[in-house]
C-alpha positions as CSV (number, residue, x, y, z in Angstrom):
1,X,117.9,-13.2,-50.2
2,X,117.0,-12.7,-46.8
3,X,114.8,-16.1,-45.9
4,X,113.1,-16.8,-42.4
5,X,112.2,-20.4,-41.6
6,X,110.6,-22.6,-39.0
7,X,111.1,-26.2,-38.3
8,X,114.9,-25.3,-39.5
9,X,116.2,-28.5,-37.6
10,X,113.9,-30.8,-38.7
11,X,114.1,-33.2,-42.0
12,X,112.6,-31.0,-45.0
13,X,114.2,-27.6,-42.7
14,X,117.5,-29.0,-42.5
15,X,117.9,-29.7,-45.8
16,X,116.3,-26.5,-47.5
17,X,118.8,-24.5,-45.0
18,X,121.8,-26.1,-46.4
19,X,120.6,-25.2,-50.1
20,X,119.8,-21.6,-49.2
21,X,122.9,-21.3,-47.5
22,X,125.2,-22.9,-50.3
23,X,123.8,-20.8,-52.6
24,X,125.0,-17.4,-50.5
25,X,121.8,-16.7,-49.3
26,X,121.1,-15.4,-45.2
27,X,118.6,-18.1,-43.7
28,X,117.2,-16.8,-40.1
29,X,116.0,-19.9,-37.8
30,X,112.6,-19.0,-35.9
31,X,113.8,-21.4,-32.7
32,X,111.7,-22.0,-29.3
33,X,114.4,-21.2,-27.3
34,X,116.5,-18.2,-26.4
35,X,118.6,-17.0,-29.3
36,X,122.0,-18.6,-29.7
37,X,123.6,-16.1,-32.4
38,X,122.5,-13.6,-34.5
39,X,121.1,-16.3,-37.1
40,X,118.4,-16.6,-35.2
41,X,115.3,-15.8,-33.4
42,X,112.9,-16.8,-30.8
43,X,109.5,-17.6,-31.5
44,X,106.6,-19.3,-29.3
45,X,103.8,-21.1,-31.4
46,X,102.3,-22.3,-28.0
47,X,102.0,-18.9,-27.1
48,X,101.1,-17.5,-31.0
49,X,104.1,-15.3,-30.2
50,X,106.7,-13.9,-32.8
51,X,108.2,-10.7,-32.9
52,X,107.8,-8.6,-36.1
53,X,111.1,-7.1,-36.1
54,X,113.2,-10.3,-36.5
55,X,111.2,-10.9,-39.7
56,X,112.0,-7.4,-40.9
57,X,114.0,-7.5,-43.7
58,X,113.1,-10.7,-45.0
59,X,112.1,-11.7,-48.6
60,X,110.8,-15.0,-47.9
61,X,109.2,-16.8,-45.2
62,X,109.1,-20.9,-44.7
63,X,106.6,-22.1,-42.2
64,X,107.8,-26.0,-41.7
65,X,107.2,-26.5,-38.0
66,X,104.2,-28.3,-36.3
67,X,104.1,-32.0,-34.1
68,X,105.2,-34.7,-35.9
69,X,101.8,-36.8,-36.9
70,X,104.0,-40.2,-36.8
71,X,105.9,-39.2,-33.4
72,X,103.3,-40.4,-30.7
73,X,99.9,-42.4,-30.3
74,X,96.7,-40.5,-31.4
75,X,95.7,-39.5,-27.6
76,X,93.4,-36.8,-27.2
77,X,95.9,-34.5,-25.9
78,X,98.6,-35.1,-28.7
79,X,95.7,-35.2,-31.6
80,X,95.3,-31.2,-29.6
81,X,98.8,-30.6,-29.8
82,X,98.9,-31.7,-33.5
83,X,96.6,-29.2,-34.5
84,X,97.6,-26.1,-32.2
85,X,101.0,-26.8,-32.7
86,X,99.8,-25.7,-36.7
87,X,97.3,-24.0,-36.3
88,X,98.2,-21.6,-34.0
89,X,101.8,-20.8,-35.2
90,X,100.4,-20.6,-38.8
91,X,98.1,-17.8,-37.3
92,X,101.1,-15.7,-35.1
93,X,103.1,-16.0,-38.4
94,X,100.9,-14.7,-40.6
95,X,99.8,-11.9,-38.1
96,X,103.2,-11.0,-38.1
97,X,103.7,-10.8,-41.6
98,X,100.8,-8.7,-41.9
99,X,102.0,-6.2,-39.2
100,X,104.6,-5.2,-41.2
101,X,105.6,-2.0,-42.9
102,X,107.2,-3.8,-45.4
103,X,106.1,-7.5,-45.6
104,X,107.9,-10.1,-47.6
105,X,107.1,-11.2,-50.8
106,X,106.3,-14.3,-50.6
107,X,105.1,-16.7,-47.1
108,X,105.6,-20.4,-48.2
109,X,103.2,-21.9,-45.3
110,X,102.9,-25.9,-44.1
111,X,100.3,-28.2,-44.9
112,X,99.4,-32.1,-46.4
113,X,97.9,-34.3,-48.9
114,X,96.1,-35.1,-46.2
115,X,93.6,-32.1,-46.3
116,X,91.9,-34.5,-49.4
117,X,91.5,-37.7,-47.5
118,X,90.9,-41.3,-48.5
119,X,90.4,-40.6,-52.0
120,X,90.8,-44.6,-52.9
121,X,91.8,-45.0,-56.9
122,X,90.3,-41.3,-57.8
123,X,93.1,-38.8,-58.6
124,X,93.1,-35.7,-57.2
125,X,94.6,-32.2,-57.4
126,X,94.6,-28.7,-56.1
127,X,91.3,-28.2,-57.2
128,X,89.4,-31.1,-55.3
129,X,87.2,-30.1,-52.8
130,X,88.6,-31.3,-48.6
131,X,88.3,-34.9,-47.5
132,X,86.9,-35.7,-43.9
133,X,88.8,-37.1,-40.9
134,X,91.0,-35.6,-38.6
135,X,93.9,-34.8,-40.4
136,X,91.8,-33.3,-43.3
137,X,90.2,-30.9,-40.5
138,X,93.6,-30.3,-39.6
139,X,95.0,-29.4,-42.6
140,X,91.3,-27.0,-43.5
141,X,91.9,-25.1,-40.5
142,X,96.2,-25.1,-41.1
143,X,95.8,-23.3,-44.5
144,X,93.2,-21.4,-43.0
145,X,95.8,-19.5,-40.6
146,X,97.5,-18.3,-43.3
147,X,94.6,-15.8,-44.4
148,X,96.3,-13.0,-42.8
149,X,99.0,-13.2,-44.8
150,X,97.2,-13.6,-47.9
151,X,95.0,-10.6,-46.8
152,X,97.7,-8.3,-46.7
153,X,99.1,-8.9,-50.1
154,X,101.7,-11.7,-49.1
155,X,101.7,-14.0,-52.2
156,X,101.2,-17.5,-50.2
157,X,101.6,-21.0,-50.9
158,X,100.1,-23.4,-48.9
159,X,102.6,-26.4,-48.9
160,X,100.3,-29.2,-49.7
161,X,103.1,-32.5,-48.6
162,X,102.9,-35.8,-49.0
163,X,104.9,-38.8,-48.0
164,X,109.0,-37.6,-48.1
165,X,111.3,-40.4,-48.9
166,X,114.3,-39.9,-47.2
167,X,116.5,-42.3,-44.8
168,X,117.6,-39.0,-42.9
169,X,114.1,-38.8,-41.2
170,X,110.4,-38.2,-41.5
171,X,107.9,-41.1,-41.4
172,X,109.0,-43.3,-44.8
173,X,112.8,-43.2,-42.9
174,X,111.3,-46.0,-40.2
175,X,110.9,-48.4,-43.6
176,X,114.5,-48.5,-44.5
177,X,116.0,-50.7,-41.4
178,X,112.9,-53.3,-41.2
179,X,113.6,-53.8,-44.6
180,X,117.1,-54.2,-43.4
181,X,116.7,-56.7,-41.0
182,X,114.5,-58.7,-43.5
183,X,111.1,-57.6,-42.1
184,X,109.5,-55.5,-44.3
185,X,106.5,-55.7,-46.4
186,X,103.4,-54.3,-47.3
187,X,100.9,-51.9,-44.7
188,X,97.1,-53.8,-45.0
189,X,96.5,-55.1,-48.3
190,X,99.4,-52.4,-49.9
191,X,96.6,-51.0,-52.7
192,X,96.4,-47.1,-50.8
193,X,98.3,-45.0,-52.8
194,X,101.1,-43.4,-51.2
195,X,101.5,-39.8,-53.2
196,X,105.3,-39.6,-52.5
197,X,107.8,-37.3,-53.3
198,X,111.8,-37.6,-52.8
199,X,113.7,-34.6,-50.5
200,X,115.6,-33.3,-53.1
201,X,112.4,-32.7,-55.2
202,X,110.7,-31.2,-52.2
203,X,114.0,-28.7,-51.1
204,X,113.7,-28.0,-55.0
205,X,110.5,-27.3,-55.2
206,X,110.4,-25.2,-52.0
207,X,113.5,-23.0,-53.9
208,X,111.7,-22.9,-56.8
209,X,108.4,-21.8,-55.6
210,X,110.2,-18.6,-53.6
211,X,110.4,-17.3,-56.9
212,X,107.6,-18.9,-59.6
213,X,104.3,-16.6,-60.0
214,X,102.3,-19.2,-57.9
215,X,99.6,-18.4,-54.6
216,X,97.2,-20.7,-53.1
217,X,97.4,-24.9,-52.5
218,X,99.9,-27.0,-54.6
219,X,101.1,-30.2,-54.0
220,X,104.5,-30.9,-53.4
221,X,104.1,-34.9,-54.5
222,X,106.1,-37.0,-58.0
223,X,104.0,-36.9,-60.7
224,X,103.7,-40.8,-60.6
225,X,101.6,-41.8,-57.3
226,X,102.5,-45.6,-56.2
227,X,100.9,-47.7,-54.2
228,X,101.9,-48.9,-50.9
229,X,102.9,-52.4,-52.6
230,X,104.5,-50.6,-54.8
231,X,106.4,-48.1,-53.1
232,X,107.3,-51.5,-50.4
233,X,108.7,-53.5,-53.4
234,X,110.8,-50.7,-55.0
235,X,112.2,-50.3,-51.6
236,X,113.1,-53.7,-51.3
237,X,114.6,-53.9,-54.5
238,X,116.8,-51.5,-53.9
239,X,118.2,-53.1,-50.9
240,X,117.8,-56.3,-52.1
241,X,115.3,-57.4,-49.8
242,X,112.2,-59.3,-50.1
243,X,109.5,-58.1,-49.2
244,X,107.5,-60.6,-47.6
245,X,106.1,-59.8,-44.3
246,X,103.1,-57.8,-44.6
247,X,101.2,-56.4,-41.8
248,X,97.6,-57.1,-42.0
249,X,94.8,-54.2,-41.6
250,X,94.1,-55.4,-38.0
251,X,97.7,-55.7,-36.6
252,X,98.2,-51.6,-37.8
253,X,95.1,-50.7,-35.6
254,X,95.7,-52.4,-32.7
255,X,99.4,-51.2,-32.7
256,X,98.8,-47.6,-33.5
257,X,94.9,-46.8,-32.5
258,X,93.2,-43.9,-34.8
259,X,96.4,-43.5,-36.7
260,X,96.2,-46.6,-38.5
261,X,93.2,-44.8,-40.2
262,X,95.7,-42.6,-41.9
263,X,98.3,-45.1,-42.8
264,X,96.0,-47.7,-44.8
265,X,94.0,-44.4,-46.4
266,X,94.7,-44.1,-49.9
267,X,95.5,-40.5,-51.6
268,X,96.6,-40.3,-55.4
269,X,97.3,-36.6,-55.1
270,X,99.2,-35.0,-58.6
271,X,101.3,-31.8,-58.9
272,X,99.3,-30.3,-61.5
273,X,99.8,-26.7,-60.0
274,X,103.9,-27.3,-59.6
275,X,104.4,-28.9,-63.1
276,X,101.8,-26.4,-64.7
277,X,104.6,-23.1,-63.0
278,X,107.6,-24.8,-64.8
279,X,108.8,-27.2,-62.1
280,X,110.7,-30.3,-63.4
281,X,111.2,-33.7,-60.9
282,X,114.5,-35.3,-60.6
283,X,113.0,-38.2,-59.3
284,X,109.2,-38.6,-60.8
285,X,108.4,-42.0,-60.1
286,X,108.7,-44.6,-56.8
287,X,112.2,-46.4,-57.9
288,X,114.2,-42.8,-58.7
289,X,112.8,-41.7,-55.7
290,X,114.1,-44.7,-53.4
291,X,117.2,-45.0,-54.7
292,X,117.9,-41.2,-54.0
293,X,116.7,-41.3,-50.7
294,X,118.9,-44.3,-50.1
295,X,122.3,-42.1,-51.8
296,X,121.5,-38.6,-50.6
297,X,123.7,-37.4,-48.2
């Protein structure tokens, strides 16, 4: 299988290229750059440009790229580039795809649990109805770029992500060394879920949704939702440290601004569309999940 992919050099990218290409398939990189072999090809999301003809060919498309939510503080300009950064290469991609004479089969596009919001104790799935704040807008008008696609007869799958476990990278990697170093601990009082779900489940699930008879939102979280206590302890267990240094509601806001919003939020999001296709986790609840983020290579 021919597959195209952005955000190939990032955490969830990385590691779903290396699957693809162990198991003999051809993976073309969509890269802001020039070209650096035939493996890959440019693509401007700034500029909602991609050329149709270096998606020719392909079976599969992976949309994974956007400005890291974690990576900087909520200013108004990086809350902009945040959105446009999804937004508007969602909507170039999926224009593309739809340009085509022969469009591929299926367009796996980007998105988050947190298109649901704060949804406190109340479980929710791929039928719930949007949350508010900004990254719930985000998300709304993220899997709304992908209509093209969908328009055209792509079957597409709007990648509904929640918190990645992984030491390699992504926002849950920053946990590992304060833990480390003896200073880790619970996020505000540590009751907000955190609907988590370990790399190797997500690069699975992405493989397995190229092929399972599924369109429209699913969410790509472990069956078994933890709590930010929860998800703190098991983390500590595993390295065998405590974990007694909290840091309290106020302390979050005043060192990251609107973000802290997010971070204390609580989402218990379940796979109900992902199990109901077939899909079986490796790692379905918060101590399976931390100790294979802590092993996986």
């Amino acid at each position: 299988m021919r597959v195209a992919i952005t955000g190939s050099t990032g955490l969830i990218g990385s590691a779903l290229t290396r699957s693809l290409e162990q198991d003999g398939h051809e993976v073309v990189r969509l890269v802001r750059r020039a070209p650096r072999g035939p493996g890959e090809a440019e693509w401007d999301p700034g500029r909602q440009f991609v050329d149709p003809a270096k998606l020719a060919g392909c079976e599969a498309v992976v949309h994974l790229a956007g400005a890291g939510v974690a990576a900087h503080r909520w200013t108004a300009a990086y809350k902009k580039e945040i959105r446009d950064s999804r937004v508007h290469g969602t909507g170039a991609l999926a224009e593309a795809l739809a340009s085509l004479a022969t469009p591929p089969r299926v367009f796996l596009s980007g998105s988050a649990i947190g298109f649901y919001g704060d949804t406190g104790d109340r479980p929710v799935n791929e039928d719930s109805p949007p949350g508010s704040g900004f990254l719930a807008e985000v998300c709304r008008d993220w899997e709304a770029a992908a209509g093209t696609a969908a328009e055209a007869g792509v079957r597409t799958v709007l990648l509904r992500t929640g918190i990645v476990l992984s030491r390699h990278g992504g926002a849950a990697a920053k946990l590992f060394p304060l833990f480390r170093a003896g200073l880790g601990g619970r996020l505000g009082d540590g009751h907000q879920y955190w609907s988590f779900i370990a790399l190797r489940d997500h690069v699975a699930a992405l493989r397995h949704l190229l092929d399972a008879d599924v369109s429209g939102p699913v969410n790509l979280t472990a069956p078994h939702p933890a709590t930010n206590r929860e998800v703190t302890e098991a983390v500590g267990r595993a390295l065998k440290r405590p974990a007694l240094l909290p840091a309290p509601a106020p302390a979050l806001r005043l060192a990251l601004g609107e973000m802290a919003t997010e971070v204390l939020a609580s989402c218990r999001a379940l796979p109900t569309r992902l199990l109901g296709s077939g899909f079986r986790f490796a790692c379905p609840d918060v101590e399976s999940a931390v100790r294979a983020a802590l092993t996986d290579s």
